[in-house]
Each structure stands twice: as C-alpha cells, then as structure tokens.
mmCIF file of the N, C-alpha and C atoms, coordinates in Angstrom:
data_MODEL
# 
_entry.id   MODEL 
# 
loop_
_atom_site.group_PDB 
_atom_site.id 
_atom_site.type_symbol 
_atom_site.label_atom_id 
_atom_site.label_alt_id 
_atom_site.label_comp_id 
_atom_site.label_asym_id 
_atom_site.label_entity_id 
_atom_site.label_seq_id 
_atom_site.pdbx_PDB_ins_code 
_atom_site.Cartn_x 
_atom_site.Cartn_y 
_atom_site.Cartn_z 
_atom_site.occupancy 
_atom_site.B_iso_or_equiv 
_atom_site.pdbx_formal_charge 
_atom_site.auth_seq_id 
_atom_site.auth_comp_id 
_atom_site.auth_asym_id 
_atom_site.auth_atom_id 
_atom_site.pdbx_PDB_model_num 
ATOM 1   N N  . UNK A 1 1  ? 3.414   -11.824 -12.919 1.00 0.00 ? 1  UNK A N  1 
ATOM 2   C CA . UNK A 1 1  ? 4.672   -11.722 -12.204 1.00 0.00 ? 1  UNK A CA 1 
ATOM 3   C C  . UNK A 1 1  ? 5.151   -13.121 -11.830 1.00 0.00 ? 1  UNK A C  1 
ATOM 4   N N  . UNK A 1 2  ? 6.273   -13.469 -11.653 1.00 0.00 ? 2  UNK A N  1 
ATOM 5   C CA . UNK A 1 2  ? 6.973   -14.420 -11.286 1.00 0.00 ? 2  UNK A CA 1 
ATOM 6   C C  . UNK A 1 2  ? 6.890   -14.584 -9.878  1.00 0.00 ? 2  UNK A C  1 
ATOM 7   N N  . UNK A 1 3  ? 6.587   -15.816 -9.173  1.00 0.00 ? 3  UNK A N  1 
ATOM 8   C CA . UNK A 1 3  ? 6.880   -16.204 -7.998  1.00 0.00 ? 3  UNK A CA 1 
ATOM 9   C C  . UNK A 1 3  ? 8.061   -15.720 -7.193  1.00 0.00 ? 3  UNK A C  1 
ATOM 10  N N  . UNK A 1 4  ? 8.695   -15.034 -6.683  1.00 0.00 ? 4  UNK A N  1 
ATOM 11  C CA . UNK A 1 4  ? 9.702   -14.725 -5.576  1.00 0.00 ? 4  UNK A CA 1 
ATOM 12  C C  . UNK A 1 4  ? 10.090  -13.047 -6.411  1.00 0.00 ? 4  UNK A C  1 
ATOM 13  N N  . UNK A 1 5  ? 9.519   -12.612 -7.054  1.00 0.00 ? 5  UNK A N  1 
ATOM 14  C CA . UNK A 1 5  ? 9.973   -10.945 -7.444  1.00 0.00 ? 5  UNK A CA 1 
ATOM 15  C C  . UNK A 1 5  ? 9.174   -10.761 -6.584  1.00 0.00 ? 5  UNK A C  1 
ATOM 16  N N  . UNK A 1 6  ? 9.182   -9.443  -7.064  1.00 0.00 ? 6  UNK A N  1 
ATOM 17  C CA . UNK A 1 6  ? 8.959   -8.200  -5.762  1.00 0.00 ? 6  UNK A CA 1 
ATOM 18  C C  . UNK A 1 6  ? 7.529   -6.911  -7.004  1.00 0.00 ? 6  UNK A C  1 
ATOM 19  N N  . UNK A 1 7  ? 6.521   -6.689  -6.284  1.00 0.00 ? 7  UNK A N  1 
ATOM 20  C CA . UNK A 1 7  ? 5.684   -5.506  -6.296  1.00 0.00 ? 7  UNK A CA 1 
ATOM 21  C C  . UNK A 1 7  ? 5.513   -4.852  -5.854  1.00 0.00 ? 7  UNK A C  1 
ATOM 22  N N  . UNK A 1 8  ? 5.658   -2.869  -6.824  1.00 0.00 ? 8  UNK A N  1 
ATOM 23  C CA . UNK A 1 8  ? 5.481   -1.933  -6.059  1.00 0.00 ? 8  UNK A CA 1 
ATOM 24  C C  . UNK A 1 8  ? 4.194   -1.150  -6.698  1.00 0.00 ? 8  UNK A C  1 
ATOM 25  N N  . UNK A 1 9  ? 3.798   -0.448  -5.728  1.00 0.00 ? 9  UNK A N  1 
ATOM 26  C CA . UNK A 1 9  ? 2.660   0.554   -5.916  1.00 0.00 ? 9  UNK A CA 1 
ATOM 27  C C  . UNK A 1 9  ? 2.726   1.066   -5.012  1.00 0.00 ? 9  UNK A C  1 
ATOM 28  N N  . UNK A 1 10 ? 2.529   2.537   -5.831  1.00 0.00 ? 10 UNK A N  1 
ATOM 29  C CA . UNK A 1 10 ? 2.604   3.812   -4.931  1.00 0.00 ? 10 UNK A CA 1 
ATOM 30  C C  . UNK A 1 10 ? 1.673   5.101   -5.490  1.00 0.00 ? 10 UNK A C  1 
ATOM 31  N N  . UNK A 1 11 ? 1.632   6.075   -4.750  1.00 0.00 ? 11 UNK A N  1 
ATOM 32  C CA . UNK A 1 11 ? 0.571   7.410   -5.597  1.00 0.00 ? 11 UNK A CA 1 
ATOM 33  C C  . UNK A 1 11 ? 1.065   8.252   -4.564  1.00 0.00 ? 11 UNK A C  1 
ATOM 34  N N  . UNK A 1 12 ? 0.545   9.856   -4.893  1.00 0.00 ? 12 UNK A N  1 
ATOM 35  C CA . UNK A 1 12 ? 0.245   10.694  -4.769  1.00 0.00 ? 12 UNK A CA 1 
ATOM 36  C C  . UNK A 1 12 ? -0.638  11.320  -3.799  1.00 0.00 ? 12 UNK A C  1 
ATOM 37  N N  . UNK A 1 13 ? -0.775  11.771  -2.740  1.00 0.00 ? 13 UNK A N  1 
ATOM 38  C CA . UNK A 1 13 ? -1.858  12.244  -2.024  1.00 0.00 ? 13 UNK A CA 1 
ATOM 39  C C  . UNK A 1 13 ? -2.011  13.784  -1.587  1.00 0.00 ? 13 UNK A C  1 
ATOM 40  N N  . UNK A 1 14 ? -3.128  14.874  -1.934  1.00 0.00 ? 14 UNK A N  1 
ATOM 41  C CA . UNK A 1 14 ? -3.384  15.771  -1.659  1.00 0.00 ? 14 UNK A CA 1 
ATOM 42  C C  . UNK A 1 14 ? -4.429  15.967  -0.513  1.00 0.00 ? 14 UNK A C  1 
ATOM 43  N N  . UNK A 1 15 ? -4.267  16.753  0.495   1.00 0.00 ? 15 UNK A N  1 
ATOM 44  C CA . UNK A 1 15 ? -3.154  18.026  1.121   1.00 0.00 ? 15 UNK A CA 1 
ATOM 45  C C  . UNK A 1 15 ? -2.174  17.172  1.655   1.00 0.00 ? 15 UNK A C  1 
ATOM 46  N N  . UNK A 1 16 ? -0.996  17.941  0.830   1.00 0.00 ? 16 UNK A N  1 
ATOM 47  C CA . UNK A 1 16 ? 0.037   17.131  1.880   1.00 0.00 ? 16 UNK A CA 1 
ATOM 48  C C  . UNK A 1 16 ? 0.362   17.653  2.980   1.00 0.00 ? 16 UNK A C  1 
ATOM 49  N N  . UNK A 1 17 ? 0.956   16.870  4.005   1.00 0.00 ? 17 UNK A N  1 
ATOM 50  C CA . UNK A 1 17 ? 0.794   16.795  5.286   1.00 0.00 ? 17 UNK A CA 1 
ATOM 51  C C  . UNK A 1 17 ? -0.544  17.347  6.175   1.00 0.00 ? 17 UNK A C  1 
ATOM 52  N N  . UNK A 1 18 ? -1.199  16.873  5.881   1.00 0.00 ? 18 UNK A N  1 
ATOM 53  C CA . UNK A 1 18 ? -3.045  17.080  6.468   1.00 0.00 ? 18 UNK A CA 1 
ATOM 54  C C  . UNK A 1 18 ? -2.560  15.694  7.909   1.00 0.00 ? 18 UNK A C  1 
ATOM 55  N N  . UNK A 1 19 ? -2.714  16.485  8.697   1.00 0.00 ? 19 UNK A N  1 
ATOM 56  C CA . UNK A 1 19 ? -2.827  15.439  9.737   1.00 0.00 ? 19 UNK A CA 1 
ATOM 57  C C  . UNK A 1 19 ? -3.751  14.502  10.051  1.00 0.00 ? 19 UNK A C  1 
ATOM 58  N N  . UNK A 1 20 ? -4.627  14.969  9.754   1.00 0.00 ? 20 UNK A N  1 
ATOM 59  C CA . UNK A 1 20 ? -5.662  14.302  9.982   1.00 0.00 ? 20 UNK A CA 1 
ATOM 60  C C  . UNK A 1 20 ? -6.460  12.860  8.771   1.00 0.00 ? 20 UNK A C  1 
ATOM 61  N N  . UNK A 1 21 ? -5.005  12.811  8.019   1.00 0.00 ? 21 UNK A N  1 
ATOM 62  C CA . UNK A 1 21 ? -5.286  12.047  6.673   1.00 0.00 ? 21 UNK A CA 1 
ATOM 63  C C  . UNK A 1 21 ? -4.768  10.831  7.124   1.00 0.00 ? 21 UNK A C  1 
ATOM 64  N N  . UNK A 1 22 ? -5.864  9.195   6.992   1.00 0.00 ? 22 UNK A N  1 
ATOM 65  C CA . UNK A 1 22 ? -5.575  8.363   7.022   1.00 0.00 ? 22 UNK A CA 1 
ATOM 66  C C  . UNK A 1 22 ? -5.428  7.333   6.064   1.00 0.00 ? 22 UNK A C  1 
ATOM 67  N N  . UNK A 1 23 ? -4.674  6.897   6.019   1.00 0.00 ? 23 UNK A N  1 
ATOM 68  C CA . UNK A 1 23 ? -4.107  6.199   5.050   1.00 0.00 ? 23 UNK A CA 1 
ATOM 69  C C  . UNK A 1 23 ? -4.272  4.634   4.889   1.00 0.00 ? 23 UNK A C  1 
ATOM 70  N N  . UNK A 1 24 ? -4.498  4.079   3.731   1.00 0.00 ? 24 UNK A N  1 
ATOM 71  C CA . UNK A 1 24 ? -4.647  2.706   4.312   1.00 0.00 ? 24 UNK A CA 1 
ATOM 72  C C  . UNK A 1 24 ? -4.421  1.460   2.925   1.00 0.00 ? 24 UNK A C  1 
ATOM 73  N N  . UNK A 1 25 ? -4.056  0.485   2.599   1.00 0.00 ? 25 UNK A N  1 
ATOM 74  C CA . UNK A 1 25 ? -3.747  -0.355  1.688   1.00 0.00 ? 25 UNK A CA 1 
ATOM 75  C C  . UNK A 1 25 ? -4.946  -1.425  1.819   1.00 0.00 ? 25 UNK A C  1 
ATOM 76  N N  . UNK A 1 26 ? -5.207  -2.178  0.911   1.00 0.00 ? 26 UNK A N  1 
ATOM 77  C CA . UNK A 1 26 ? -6.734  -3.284  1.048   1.00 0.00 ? 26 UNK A CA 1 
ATOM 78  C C  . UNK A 1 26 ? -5.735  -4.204  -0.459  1.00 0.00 ? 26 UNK A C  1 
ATOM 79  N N  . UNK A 1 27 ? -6.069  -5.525  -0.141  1.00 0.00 ? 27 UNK A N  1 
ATOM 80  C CA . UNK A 1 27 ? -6.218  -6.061  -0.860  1.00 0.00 ? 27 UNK A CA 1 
ATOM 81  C C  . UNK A 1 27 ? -7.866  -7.106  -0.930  1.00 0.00 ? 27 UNK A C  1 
ATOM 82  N N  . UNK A 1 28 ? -8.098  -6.822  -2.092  1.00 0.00 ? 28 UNK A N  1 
ATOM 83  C CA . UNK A 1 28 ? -9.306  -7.838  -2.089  1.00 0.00 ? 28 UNK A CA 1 
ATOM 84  C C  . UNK A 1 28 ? -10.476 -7.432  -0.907  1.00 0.00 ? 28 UNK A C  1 
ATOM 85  N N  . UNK A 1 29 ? -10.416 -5.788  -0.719  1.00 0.00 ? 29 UNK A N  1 
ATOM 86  C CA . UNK A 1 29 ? -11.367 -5.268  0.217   1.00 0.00 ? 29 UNK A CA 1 
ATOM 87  C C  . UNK A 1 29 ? -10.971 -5.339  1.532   1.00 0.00 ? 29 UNK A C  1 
ATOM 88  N N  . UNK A 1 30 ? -10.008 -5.972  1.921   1.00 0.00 ? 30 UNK A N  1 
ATOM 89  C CA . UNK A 1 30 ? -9.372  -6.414  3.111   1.00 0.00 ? 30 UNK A CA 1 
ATOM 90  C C  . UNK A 1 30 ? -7.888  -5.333  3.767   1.00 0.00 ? 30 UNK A C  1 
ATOM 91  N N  . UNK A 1 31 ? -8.285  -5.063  4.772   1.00 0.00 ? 31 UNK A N  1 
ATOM 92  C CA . UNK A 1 31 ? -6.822  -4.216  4.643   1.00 0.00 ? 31 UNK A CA 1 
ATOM 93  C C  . UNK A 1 31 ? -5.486  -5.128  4.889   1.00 0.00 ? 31 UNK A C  1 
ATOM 94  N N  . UNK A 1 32 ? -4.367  -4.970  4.392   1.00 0.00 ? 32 UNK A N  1 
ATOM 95  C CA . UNK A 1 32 ? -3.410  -5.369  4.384   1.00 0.00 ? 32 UNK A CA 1 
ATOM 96  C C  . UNK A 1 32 ? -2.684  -4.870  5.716   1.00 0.00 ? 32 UNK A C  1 
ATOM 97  N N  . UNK A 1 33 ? -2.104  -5.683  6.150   1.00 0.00 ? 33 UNK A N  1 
ATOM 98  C CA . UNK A 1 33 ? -1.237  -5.787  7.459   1.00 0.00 ? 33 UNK A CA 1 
ATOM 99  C C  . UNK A 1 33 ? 0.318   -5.996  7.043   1.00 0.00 ? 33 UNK A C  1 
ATOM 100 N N  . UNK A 1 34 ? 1.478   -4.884  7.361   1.00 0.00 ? 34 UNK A N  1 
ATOM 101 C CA . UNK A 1 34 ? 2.731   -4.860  7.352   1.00 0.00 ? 34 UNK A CA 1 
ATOM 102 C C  . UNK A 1 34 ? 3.742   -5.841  7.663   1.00 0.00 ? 34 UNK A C  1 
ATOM 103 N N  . UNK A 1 35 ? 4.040   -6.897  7.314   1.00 0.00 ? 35 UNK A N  1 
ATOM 104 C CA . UNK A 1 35 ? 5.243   -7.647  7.792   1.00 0.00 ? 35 UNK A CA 1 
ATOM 105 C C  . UNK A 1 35 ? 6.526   -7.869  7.222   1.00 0.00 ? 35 UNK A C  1 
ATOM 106 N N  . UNK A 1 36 ? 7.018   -8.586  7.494   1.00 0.00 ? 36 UNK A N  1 
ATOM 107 C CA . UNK A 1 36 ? 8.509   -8.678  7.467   1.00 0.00 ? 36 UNK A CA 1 
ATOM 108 C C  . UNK A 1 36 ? 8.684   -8.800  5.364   1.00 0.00 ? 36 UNK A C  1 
ATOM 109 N N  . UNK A 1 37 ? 7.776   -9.335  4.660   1.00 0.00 ? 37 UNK A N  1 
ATOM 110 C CA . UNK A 1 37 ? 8.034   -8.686  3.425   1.00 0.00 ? 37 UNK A CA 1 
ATOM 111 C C  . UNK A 1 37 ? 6.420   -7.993  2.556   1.00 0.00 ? 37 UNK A C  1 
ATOM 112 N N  . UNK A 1 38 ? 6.198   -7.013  3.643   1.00 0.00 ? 38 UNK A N  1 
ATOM 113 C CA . UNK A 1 38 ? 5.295   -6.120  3.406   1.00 0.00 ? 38 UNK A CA 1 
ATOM 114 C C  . UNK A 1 38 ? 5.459   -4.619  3.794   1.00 0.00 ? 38 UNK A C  1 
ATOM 115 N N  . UNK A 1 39 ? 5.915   -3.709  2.913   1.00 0.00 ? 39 UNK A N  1 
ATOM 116 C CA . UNK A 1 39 ? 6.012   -2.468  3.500   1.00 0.00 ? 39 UNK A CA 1 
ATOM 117 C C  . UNK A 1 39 ? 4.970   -1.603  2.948   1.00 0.00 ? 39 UNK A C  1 
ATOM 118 N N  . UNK A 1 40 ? 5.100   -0.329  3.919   1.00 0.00 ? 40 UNK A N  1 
ATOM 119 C CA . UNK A 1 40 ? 3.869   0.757   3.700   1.00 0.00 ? 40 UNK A CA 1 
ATOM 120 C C  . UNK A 1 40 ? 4.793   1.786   3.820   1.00 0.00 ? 40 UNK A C  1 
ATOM 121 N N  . UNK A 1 41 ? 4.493   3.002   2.741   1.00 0.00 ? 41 UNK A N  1 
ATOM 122 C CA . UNK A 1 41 ? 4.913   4.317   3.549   1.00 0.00 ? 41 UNK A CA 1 
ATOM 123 C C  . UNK A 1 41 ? 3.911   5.129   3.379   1.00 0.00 ? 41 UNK A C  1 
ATOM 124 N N  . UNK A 1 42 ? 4.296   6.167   3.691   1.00 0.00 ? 42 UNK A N  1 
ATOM 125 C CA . UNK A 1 42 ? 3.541   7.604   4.131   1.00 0.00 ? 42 UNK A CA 1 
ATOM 126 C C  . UNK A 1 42 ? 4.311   8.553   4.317   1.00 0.00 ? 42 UNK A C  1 
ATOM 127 N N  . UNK A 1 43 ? 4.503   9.614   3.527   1.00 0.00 ? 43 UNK A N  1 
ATOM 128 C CA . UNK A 1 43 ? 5.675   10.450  3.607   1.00 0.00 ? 43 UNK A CA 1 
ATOM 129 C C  . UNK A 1 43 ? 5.515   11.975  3.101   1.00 0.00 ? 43 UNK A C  1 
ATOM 130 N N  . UNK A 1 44 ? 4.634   12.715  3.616   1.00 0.00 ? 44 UNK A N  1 
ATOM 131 C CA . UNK A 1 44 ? 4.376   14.152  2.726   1.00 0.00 ? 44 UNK A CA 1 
ATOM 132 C C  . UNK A 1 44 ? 3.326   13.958  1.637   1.00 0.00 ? 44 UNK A C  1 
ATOM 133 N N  . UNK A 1 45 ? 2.283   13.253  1.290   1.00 0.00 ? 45 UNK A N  1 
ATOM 134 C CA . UNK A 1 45 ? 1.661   12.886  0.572   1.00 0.00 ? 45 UNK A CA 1 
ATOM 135 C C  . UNK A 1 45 ? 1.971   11.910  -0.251  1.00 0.00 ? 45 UNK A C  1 
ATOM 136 N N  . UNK A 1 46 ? 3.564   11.260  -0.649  1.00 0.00 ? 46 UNK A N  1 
ATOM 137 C CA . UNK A 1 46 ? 4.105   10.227  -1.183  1.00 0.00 ? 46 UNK A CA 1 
ATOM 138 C C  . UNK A 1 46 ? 3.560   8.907   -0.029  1.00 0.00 ? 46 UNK A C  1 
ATOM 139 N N  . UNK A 1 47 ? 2.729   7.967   -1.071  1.00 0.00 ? 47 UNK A N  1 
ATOM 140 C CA . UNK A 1 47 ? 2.476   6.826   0.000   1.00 0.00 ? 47 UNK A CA 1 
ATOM 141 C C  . UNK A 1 47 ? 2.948   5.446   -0.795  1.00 0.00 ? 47 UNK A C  1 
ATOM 142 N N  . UNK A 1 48 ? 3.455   4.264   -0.610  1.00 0.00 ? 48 UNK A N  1 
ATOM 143 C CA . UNK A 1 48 ? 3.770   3.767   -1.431  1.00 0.00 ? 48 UNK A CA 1 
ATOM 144 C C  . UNK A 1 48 ? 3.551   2.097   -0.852  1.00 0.00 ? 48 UNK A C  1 
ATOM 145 N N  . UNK A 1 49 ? 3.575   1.337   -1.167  1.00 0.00 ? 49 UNK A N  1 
ATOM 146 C CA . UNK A 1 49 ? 3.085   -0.266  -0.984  1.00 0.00 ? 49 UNK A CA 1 
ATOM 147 C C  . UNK A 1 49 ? 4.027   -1.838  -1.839  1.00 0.00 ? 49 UNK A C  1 
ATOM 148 N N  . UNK A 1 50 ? 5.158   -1.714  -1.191  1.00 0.00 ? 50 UNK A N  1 
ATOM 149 C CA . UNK A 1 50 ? 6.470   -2.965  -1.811  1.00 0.00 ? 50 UNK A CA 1 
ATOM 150 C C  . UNK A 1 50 ? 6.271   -4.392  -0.857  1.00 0.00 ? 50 UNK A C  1 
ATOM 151 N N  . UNK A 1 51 ? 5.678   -5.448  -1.790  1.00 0.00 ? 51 UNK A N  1 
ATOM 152 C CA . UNK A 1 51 ? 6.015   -6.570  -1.514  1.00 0.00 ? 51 UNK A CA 1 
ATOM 153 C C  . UNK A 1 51 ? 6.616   -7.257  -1.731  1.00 0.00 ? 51 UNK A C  1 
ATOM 154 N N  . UNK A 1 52 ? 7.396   -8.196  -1.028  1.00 0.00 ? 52 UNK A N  1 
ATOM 155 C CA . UNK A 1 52 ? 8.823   -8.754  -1.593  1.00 0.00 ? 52 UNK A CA 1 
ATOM 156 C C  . UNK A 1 52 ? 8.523   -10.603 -1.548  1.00 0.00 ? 52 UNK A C  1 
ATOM 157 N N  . UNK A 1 53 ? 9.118   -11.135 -2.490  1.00 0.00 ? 53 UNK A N  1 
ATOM 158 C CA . UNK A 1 53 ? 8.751   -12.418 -2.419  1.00 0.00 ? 53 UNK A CA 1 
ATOM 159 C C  . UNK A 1 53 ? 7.714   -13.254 -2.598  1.00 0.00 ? 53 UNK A C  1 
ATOM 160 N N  . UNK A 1 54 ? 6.727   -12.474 -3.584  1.00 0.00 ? 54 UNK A N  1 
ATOM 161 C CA . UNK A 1 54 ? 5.420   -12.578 -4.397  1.00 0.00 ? 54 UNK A CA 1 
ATOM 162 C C  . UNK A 1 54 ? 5.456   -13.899 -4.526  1.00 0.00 ? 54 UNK A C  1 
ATOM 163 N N  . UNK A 1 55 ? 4.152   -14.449 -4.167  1.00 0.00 ? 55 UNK A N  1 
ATOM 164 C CA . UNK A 1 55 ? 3.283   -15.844 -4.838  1.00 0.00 ? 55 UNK A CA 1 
ATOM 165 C C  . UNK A 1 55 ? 2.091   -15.896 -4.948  1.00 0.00 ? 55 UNK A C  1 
ATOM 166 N N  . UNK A 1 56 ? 1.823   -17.235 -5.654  1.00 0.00 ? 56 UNK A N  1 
ATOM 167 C CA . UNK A 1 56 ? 0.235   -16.728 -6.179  1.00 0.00 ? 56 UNK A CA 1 
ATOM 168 C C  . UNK A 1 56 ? -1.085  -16.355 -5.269  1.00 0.00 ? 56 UNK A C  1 
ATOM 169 N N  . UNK A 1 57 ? -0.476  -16.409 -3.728  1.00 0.00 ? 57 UNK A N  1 
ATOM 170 C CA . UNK A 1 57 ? -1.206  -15.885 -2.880  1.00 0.00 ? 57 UNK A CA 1 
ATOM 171 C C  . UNK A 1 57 ? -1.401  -14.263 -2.721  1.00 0.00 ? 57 UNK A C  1 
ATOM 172 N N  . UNK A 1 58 ? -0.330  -14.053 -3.698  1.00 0.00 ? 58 UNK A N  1 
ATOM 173 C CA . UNK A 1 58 ? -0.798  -11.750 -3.540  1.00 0.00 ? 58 UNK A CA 1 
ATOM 174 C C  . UNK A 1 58 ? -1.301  -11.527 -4.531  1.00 0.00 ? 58 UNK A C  1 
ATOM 175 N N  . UNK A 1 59 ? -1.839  -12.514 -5.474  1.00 0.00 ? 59 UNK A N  1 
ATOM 176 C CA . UNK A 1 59 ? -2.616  -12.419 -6.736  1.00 0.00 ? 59 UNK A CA 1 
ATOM 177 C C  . UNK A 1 59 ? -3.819  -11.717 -5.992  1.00 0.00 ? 59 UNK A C  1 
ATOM 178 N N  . UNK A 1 60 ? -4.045  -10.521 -6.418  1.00 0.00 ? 60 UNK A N  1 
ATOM 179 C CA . UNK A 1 60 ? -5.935  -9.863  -6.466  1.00 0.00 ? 60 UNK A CA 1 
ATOM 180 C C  . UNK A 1 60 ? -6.211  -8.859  -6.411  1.00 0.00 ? 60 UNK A C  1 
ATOM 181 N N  . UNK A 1 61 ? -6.840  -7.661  -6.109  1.00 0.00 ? 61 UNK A N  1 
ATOM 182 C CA . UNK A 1 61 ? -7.389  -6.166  -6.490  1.00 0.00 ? 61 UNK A CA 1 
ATOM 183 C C  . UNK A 1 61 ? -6.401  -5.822  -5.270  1.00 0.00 ? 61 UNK A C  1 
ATOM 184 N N  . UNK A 1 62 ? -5.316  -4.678  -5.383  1.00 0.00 ? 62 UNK A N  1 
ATOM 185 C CA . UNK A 1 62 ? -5.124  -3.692  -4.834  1.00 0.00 ? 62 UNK A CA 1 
ATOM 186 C C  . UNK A 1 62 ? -5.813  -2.195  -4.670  1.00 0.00 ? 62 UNK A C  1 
ATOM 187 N N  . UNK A 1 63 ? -5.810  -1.776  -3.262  1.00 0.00 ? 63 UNK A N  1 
ATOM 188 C CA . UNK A 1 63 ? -6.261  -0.103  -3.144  1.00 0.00 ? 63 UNK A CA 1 
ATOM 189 C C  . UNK A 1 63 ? -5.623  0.200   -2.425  1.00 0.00 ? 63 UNK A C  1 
ATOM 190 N N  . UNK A 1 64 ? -5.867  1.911   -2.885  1.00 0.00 ? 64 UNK A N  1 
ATOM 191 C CA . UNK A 1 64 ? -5.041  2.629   -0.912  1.00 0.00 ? 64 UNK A CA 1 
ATOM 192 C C  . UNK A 1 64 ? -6.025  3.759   -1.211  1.00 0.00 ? 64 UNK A C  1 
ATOM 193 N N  . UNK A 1 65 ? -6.566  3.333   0.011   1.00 0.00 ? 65 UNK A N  1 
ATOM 194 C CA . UNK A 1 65 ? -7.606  4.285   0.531   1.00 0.00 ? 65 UNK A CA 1 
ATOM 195 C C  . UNK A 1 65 ? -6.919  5.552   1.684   1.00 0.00 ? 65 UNK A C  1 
ATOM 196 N N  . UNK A 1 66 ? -7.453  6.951   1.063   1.00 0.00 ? 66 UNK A N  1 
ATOM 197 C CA . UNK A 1 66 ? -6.976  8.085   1.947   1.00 0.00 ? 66 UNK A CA 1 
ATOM 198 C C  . UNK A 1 66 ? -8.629  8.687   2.474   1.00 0.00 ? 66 UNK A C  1 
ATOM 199 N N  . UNK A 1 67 ? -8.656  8.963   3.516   1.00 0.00 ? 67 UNK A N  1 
ATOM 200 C CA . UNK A 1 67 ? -9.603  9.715   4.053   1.00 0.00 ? 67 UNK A CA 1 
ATOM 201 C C  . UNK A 1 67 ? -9.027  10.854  5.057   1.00 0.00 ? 67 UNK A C  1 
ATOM 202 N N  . UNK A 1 68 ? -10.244 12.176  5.005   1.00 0.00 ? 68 UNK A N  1 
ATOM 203 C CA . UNK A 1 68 ? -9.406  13.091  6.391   1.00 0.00 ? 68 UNK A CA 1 
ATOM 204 C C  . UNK A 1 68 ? -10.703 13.845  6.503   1.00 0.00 ? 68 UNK A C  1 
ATOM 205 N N  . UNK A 1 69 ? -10.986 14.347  7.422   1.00 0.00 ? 69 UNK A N  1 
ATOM 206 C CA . UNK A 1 69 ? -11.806 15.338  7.589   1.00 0.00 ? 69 UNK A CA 1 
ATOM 207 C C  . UNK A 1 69 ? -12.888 15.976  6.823   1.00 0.00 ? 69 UNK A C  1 
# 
C-alpha cells in the first residue's frame, strides 16, 4: 500500500447480537487503540477495522479477536 491511503478490514461474527460477545482488533499481538484515524465497529455481528493515512508504521499481522461465553 502506498503511504497516506487508507485500509479496511472487516468480517462477520456469529451469534449476532450475543451480548456478551467481545470484540477486539490486535495488531502484531497488541491490541489496537481507536483514534482520530483509527476506527472500529461493531454492529449486529458486522465488525469492521478502517485506517486512514497509512505508513510504514501499520505495516504487520492484523486480527480481530471475538470471544463470549
């Protein structure tokens, strides 16, 4: 990817709406923290992960970890 585009990743999660389902993004084993060009959703089992303004610092293994009960 080019320096200043934008990456998305997103999936699928079953049961949807399980309350008790936590949700979570990691890069590089690490969880990722939301800021001003980092978003997260969570939406009915739609969960999704857009970073905006990419450099070679978001270079490395993405996950999204779901756990519940």
């Amino acid at each position: 990817m080019l320096d200043g585009s934008s990456a998305h990743f997103e999936a699928t999660l079953v049961p949807v709406g399980d309350p008790d389902m936590v949700v979570e993004w990691l890069k590089d084993g690490e969880p990722i923290m939301p800021s001003s060009r980092i978003k997260t959703i969570y939406d009915f089992g739609f969960v999704s992960l857009d970073i905006t303004g990419i450099t070679e610092l978001d270079t490395g293994e993405y996950e999204c970890r779901a756990r519940n009960r």
